[in-house]
C-alpha positions in Angstrom: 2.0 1.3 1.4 -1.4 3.0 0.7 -3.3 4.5 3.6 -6.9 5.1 3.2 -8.3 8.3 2.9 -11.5 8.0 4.9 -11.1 9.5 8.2 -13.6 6.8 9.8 -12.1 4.1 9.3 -7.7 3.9 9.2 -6.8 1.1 6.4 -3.7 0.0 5.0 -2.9 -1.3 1.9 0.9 -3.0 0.6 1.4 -4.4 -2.3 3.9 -4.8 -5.3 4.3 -2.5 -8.3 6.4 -1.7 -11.4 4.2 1.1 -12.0 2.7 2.9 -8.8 0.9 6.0 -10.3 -1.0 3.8 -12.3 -1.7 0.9 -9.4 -2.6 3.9 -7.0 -5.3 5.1 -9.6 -6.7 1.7 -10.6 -7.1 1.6 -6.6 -9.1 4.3 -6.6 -11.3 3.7 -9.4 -12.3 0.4 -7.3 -10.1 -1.9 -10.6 -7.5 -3.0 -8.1 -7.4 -5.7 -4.9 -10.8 -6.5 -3.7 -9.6 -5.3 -0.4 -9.4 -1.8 -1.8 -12.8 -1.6 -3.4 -15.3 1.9 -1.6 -12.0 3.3 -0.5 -9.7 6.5 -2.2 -6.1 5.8 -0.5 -3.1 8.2 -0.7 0.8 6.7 -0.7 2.2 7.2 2.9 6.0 5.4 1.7 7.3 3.7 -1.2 10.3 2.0 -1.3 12.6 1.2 -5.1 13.6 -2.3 -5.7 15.4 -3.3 -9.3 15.1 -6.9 -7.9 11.1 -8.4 -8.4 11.7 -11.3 -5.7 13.5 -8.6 -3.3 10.4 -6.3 -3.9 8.1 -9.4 -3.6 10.2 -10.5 -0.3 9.9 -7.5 1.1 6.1 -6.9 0.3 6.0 -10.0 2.2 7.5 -9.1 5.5 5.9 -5.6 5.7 2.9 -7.2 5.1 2.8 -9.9 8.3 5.1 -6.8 10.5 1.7 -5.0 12.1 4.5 -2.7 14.0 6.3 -1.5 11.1 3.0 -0.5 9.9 2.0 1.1 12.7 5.4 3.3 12.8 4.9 4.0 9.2 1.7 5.6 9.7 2.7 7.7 12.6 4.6 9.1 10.2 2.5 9.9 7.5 
């Protein structure tokens, strides 16, 4: 999960990667979602998965879980 870096505005980003140092800076050259795009973002949690359709699964549920969010960047 990527948290923006702008202190105006708080934004959250999750997504799926086999390769997050290079996601993260394709993210903040603007190359990567269109939600993204004008924003620099740091990673807040990262979680392993040697499974693609657990990782995707997962992805998934942390997407549509606003709380879990919410507790994860309480955290950060």
């Amino acid at each position: 999960m990527l948290k923006s870096v702008n202190n105006k505005t708080i934004k959250t980003y999750v997504g799926y990667t086999n390769n997050l140092n290079l996601r993260l800076k394709k993210h903040n050259a603007g190359e990567g979602a269109k939600s993204t795009r004008g924003y620099k973002w740091k990673i807040i949690y990262k979680k392993k998965f040697y499974d693609k359709r657990l990782a995707m699964s997962y992805e998934y549920k942390l997407k549509n879980d606003k709380k879990k969010r919410k507790q994860l960047l309480s955290i950060s």
